[in-house]
SERO-4910 file (N, C-alpha, C, O; in steps of 0.05 Angstrom, whole numbers):
BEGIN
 pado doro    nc1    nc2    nc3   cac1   cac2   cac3    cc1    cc2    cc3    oc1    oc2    oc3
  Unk    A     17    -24      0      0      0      0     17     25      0     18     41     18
  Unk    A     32     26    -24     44     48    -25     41     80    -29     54     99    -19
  Unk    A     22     80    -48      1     92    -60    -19    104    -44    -20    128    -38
  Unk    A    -42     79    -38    -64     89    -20    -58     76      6    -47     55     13
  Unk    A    -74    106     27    -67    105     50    -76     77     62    -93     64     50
  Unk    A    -62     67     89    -72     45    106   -103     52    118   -120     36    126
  Unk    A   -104     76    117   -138     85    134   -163     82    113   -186     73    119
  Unk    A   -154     92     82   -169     91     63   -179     56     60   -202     48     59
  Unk    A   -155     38     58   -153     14     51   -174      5     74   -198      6     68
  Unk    A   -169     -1     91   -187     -2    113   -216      5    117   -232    -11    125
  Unk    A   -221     29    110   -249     41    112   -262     30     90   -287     29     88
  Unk    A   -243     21     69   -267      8     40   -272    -15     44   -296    -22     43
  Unk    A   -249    -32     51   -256    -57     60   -275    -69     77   -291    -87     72
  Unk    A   -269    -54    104   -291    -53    124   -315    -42    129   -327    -41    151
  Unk    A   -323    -31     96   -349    -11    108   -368    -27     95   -372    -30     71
  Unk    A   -382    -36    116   -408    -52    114   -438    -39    117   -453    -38    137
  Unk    A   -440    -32     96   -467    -12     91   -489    -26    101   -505     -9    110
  Unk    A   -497    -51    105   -516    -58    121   -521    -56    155   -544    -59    165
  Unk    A   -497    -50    172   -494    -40    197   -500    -10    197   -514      0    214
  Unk    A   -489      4    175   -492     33    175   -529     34    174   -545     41    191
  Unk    A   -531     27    151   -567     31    145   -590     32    163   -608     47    169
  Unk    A   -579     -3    173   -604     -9    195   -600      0    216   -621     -3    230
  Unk    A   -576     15    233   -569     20    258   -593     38    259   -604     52    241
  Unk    A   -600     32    292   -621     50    301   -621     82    305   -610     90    325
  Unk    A   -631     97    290   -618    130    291   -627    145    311   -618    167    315
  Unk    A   -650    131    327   -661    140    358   -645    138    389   -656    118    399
  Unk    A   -634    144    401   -634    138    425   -648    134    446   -672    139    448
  Unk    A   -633    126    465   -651    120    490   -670    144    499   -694    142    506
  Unk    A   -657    163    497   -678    185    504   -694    192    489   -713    202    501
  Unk    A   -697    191    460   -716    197    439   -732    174    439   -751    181    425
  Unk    A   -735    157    443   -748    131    452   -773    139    472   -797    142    469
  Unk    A   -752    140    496   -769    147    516   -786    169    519   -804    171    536
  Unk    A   -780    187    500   -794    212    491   -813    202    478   -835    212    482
  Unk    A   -812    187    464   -832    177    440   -850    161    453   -873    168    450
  Unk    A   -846    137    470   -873    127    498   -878    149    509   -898    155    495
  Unk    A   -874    164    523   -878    177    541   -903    198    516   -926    204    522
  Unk    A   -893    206    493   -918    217    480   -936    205    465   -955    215    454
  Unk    A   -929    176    465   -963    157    457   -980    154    479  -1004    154    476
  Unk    A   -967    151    510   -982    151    532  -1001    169    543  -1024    167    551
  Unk    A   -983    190    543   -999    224    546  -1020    221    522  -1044    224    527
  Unk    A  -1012    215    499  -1026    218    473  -1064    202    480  -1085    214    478
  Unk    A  -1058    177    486  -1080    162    486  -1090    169    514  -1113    162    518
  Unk    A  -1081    178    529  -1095    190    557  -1107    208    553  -1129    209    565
  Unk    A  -1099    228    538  -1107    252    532  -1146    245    514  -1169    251    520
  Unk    A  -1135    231    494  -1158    229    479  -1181    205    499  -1204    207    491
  Unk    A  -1179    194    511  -1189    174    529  -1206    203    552  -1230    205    558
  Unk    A  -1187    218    557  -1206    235    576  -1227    259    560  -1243    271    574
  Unk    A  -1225    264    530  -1233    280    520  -1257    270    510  -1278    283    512
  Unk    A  -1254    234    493  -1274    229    487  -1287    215    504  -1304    204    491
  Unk    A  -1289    209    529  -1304    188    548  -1304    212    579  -1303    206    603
  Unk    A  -1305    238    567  -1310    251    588  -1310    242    615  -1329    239    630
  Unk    A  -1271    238    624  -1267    226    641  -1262    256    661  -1263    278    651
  Unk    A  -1257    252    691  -1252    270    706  -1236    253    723  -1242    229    729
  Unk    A  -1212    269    733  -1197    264    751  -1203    259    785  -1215    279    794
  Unk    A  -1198    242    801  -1199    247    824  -1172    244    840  -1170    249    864
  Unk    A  -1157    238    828  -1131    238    841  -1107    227    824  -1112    216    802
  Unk    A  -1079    229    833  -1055    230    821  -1041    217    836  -1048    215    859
  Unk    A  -1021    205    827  -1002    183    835  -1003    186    876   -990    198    893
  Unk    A  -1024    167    875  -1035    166    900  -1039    200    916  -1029    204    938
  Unk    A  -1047    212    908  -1060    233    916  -1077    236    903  -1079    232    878
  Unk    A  -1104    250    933  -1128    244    925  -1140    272    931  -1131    285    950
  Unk    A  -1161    283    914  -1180    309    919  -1194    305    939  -1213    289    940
  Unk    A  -1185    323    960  -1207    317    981  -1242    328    976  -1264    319    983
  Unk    A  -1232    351    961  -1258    374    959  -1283    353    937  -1305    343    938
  Unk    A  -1259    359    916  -1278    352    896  -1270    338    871  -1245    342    870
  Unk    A  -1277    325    851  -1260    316    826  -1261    335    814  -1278    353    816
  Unk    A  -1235    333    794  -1220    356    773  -1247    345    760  -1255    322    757
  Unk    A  -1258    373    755  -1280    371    725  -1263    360    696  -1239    358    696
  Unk    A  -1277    353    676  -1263    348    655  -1247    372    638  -1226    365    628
  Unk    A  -1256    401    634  -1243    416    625  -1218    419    631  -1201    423    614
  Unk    A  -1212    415    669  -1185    424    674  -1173    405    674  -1148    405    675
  Unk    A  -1193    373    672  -1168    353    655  -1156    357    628  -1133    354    620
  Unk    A  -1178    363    615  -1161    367    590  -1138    388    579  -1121    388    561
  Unk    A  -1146    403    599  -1131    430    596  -1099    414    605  -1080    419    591
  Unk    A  -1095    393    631  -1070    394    642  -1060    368    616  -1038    369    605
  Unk    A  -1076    352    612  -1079    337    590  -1052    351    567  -1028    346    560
  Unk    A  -1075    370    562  -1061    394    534  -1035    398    543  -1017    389    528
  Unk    A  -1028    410    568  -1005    430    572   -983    398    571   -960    399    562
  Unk    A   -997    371    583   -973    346    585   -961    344    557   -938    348    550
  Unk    A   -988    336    539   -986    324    513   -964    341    500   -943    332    491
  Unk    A   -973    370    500   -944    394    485   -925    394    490   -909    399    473
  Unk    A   -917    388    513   -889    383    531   -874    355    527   -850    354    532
  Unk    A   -889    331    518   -874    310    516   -873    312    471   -857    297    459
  Unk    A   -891    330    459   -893    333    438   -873    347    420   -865    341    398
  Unk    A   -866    375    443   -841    385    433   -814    370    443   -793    371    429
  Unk    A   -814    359    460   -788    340    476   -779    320    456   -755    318    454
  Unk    A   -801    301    434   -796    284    426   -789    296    400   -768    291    388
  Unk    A   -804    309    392   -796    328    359   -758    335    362   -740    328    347
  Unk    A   -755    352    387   -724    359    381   -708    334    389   -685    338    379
  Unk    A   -709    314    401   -702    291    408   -704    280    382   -681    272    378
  Unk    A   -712    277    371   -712    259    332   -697    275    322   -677    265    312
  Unk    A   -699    292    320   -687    311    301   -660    316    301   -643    319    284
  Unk    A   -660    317    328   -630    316    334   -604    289    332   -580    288    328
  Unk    A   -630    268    340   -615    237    333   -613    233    301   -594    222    291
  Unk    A   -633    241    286   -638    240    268   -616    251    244   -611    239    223
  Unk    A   -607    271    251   -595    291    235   -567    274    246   -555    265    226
  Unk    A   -557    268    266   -532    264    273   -525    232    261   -503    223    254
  Unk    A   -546    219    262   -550    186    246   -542    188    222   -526    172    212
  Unk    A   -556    211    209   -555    217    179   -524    224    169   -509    209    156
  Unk    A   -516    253    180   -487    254    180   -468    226    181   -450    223    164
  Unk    A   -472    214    195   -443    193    211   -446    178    183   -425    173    171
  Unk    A   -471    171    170   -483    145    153   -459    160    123   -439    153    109
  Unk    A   -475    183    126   -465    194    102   -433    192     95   -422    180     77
  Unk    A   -421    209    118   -394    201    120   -379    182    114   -364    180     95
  Unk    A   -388    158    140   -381    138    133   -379    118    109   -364     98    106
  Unk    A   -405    133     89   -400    116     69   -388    125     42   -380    115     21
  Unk    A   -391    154     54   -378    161     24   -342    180     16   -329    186     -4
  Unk    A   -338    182     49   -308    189     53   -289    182     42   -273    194     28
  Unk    A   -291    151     52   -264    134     36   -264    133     10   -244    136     -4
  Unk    A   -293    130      0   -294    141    -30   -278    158    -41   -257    153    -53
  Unk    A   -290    181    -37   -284    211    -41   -242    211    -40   -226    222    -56
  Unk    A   -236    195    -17   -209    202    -23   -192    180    -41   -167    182    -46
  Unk    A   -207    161    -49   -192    140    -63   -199    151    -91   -182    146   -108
  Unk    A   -226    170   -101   -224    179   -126   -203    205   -130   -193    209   -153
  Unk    A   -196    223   -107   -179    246    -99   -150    227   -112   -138    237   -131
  Unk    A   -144    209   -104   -119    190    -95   -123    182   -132   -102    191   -141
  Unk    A   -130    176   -144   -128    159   -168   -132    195   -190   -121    198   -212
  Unk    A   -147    214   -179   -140    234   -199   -120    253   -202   -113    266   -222
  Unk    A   -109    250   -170    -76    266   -163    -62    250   -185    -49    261   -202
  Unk    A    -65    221   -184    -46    202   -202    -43    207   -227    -22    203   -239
  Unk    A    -67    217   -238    -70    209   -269    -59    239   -275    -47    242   -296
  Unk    A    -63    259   -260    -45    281   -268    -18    280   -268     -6    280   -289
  Unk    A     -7    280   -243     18    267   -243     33    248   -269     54    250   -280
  Unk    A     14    230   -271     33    206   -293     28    233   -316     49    233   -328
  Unk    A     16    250   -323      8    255   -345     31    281   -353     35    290   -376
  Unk    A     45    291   -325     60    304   -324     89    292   -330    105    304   -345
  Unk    A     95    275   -321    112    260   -312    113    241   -354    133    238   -367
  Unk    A     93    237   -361     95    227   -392    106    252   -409    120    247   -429
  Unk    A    101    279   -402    101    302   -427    130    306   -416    146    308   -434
  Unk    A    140    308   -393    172    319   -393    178    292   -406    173    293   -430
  Unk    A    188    267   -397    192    251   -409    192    249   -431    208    233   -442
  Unk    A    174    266   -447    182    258   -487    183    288   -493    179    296   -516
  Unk    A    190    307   -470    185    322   -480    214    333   -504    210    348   -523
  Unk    A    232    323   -498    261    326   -515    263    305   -544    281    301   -559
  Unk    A    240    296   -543    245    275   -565    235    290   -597    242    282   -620
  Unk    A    219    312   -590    207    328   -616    222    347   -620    214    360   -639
  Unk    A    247    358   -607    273    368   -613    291    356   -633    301    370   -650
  Unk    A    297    333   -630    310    322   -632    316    328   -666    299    333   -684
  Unk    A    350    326   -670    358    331   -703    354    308   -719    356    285   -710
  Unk    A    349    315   -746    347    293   -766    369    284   -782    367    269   -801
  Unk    A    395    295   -770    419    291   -772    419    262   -777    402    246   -768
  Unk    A    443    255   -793    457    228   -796    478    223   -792    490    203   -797
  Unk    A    488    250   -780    524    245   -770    523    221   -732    505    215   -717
  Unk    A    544    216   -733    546    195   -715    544    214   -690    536    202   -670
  Unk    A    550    244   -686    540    257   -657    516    252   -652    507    243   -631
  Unk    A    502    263   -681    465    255   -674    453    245   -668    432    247   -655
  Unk    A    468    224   -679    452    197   -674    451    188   -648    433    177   -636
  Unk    A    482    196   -638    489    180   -607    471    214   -590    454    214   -572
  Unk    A    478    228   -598    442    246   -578    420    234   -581    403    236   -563
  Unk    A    414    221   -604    387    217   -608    386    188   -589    371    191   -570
  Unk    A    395    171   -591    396    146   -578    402    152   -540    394    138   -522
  Unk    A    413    172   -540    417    177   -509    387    189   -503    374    179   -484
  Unk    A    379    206   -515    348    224   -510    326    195   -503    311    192   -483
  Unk    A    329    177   -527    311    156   -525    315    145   -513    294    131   -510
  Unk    A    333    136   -495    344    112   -478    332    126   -444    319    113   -427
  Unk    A    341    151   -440    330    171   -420    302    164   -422    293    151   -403
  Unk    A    282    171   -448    260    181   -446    243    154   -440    221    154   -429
  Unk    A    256    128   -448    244     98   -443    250     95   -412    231     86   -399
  Unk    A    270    101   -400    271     91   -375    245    109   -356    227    102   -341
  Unk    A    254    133   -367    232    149   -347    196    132   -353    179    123   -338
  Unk    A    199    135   -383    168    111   -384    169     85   -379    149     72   -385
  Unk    A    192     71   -365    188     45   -356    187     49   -323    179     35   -305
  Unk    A    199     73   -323    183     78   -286    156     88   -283    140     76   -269
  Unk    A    149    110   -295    127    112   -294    103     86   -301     82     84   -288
  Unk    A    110     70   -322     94     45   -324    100     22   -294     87      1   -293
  Unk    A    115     28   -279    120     10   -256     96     21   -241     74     10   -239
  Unk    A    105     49   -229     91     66   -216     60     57   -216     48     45   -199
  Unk    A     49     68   -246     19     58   -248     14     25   -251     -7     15   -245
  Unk    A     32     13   -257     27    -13   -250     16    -16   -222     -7    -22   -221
  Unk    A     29    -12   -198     28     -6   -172      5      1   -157     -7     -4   -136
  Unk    A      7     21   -183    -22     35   -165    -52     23   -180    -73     34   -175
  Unk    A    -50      7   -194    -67     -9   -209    -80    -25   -190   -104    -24   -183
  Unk    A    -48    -49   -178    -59    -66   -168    -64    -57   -144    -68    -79   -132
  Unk    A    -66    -41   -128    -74    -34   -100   -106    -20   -100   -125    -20    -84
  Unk    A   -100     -7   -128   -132      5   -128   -162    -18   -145   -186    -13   -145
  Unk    A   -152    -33   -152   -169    -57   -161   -182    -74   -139   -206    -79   -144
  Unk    A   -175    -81   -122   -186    -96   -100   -212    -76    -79   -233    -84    -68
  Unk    A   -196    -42    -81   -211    -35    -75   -233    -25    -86   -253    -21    -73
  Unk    A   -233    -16   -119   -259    -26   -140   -273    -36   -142   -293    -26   -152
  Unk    A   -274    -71   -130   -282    -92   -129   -299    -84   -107   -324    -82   -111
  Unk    A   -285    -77    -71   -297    -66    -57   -327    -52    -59   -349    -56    -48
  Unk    A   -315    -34    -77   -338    -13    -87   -358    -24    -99   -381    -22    -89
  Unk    A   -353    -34   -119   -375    -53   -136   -391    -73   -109   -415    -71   -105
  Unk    A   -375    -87    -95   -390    -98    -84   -413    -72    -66   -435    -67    -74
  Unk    A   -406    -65    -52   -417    -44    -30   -441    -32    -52   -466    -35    -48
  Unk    A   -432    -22    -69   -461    -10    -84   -482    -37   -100   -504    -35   -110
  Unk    A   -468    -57    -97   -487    -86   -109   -504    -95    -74   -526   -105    -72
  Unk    A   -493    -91    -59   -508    -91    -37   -529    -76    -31   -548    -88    -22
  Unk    A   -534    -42    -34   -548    -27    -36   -567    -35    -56   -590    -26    -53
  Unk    A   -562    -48    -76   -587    -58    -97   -595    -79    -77   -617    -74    -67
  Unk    A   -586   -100    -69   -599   -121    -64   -613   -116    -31   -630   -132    -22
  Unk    A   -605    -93    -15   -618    -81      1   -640    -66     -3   -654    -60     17
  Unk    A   -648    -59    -25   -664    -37    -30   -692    -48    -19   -702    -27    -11
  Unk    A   -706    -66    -15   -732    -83     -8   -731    -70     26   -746    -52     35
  Unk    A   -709    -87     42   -701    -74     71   -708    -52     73   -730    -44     82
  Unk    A   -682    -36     60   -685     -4     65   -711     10     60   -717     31     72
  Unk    A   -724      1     48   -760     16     40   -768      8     60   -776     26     73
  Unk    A   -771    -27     77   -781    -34     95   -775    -15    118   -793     -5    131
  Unk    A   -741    -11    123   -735      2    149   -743     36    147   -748     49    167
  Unk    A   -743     44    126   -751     70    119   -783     80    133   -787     99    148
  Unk    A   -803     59    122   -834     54    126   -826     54    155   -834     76    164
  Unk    A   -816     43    172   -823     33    201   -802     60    211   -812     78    225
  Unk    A   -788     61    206   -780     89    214   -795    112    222   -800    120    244
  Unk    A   -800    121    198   -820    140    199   -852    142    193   -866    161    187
  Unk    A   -857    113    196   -882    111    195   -893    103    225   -913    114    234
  Unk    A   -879     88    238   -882     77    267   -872     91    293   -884     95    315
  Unk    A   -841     98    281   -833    108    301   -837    142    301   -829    154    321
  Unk    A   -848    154    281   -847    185    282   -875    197    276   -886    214    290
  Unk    A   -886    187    254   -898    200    246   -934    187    262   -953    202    264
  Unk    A   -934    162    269   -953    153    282   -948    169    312   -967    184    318
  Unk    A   -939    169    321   -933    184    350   -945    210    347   -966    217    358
  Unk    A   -928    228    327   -944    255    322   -974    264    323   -987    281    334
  Unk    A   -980    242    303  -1009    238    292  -1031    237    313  -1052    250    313
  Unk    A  -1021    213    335  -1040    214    366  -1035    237    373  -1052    254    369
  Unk    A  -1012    244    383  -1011    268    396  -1024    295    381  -1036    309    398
  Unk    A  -1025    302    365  -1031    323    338  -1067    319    357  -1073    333    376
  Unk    A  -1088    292    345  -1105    285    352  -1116    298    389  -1130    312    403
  Unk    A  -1093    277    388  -1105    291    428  -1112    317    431  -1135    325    435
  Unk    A  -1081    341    426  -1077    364    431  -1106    383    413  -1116    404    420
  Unk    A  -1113    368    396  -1139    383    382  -1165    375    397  -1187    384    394
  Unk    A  -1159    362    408  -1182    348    427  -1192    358    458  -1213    362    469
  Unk    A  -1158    359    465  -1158    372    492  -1158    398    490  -1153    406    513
  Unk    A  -1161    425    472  -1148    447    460  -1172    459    481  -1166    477    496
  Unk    A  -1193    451    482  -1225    458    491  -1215    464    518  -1227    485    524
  Unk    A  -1200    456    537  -1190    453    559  -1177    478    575  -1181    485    598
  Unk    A  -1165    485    561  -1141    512    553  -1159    525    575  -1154    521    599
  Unk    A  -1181    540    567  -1183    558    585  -1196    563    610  -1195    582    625
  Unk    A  -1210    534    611  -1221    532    637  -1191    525    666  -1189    535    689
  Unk    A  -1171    504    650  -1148    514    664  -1135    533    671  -1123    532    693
  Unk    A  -1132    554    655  -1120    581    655  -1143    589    677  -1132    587    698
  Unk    A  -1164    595    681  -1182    609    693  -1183    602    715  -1191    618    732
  Unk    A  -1175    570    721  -1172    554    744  -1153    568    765  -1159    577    786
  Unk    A  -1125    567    754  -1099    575    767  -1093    607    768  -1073    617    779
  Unk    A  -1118    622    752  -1117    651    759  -1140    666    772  -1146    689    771
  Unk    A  -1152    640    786  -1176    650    808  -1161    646    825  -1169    650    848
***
């Protein structure tokens, strides 16, 4: 690996796009953000539509009287928004940072092994024009000086193109295996493509956008609530 780096070589070989894809882009906390707003969610709509009223809270109990339904729904409302915005910047934020690492990861080593093979092809291309570049000088003479310039120019101008042909030899065989790499990794992405729609759908069909949807539901439900609570806590 003379040529391409030990880190490049490495990152192509080892990058297994199916770990990257399916890894879970939620954390523990966006998780728990996400129960915590289907629970509120279906509580919320459970007290809105079955005009439930409160009489007490994690073992505390109203002595006076039960919470009417308005100022359930109202505390309903103020829970549901609070676990609604928590879980929105909680995805978003796992979300975006999942996306980055994926991206990276898969297209970095790329990016510098095509950097690495176009530095080359300039280089050889430089490295070919000085090399001949004395040969279109050269006299059409037939005296024996000429000839022995002309034979020294060519003998120079072959060695330098039998190193340069080592050179890209070199860099041939080091960059072929990781070609192969490549081919494989993007023949995977075809034969993933069924998964990835699957994991895509449950993604954001299960884990994001169904959560919203209750909650969205509740908060329009419990909205009625709003001000008999407000009126509550400012008597």
């Amino acid at each position: 690996m003379a040529q391409v780096r030990p880190e490049i070589y490495k990152a192509i070989t080892d990058n297994d796009i199916e770990n990257v894809i399916f890894s879970d882009p939620f954390s523990d906390v966006a998780r728990k953000s996400k129960r915590n707003l289907l629970a509120a969610g279906f509580i919320g709509l459970l007290i809105s539509v079955l005009n439930l009223e409160i009489s007490g809270f994690l073992g505390l109990k109203a002595t006076n009287m039960n919470l009417g339904n308005d100022i359930a729904q109202g505390l309903a409302f103020l829970i549901i928004l609070y676990f609604f915005l928590s879980f929105m910047f909680h995805a978003y934020i796992d979300y975006s940072a999942w996306n980055f690492e994926r991206e990276k990861q898969l297209t970095k080593p790329y990016f510098d092994l095509v950097h690495l093979i176009e530095g080359h092809i300039n280089v050889t291309g430089e490295q070919i024009k000085n090399a001949t570049s004395k040969l279109d000088s050269l006299s059409d003479e037939e005296s024996i000086q000429a000839q022995i310039e002309v034979s020294k120019e060519v003998k120079s101008a072959r060695q330098q193109l039998d190193s340069i042909n080592t050179q890209l030899s070199s860099v041939i065989s080091e960059v072929n295996p990781l070609i192969s790499s490549w081919r494989n990794t993007i023949g995977k992405m075809d034969n993933l493509s069924m998964r990835l729609k699957a994991r895509f759908i449950s993604l954001w069909g299960l884990d994001v956008i169904f959560p919203l949807v209750v909650a969205s539901i509740a908060l329009y439900q419990c909205y009625s609530g709003v001000p008999a609570l407000i009126l509550k806590l400012t008597s």
